[in-house]
Steps between C-alpha positions, in 0.01 A plus 500: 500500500403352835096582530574751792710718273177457230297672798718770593609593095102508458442685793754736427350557121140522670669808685639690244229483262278588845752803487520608150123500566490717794719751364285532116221609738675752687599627136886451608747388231652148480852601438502789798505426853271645739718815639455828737202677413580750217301851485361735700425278813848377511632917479232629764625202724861570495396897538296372826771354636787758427232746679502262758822425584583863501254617721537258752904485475401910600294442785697234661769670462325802668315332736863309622683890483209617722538195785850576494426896579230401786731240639829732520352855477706557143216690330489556241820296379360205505219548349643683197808194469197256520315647219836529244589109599150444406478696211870362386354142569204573283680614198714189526229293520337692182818432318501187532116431432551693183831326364315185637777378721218471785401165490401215738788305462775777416646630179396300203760246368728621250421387135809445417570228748168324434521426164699167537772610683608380834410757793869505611837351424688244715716665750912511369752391744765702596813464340 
């Protein structure tokens, strides 16, 4: 071992002992990693939000319905097809908070392709 590599593997056991440390304080277990809050907090804020997104999928939807009717003198179409697109948009969005496709990034990989299989196969040629 060159003496750099000494530094770094001591550095690195420094760290995770620094670690297991940390996380016997917070009364966390060794073995589970640090996840999305469990509990009520974690309920009430998905509840929040599903509020949240419905009411203002609603009023947007409204408030667009109602600019249409002032700008073309449709009222009160507009303002009723406004409110269903926003309602419709709202219970979309509720679906997928609640079967947790909603996510920063998109849908969550697939399990089955991340557990050591490649993400796609090579293209075939033609025959």
């Amino acid at each position: 071992m060159t003496p750099d590599e000494n530094d770094i593997s001591h550095k690195l056991a420094n760290l995770g002992s620094r670690v297991r440390k940390a996380r016997a304080e917070a009364g966390l277990s060794q073995d589970e990693p640090a996840g999305r809050p469990k509990g009520v907090h974690n309920r009430l804020g998905v509840g929040l939000r599903i509020a949240t997104d419905l009411v203002v999928s609603v009023g947007l939807g409204g408030a667009l319905g109602w600019a249409a009717d002032d700008r073309w003198g449709s009222s009160p179409w507009g303002l009723m097809t406004g409110v269903g697109l926003g309602f419709a948009s709202g219970v979309l969005t509720v679906y997928r908070v609640v079967r947790g496709i909603d996510t920063v990034m998109g849908p969550s990989p697939d399990p089955r392709k991340t557990a050591g299989k490649p993400d796609s196969e090579p293209p075939r040629e033609k025959d």
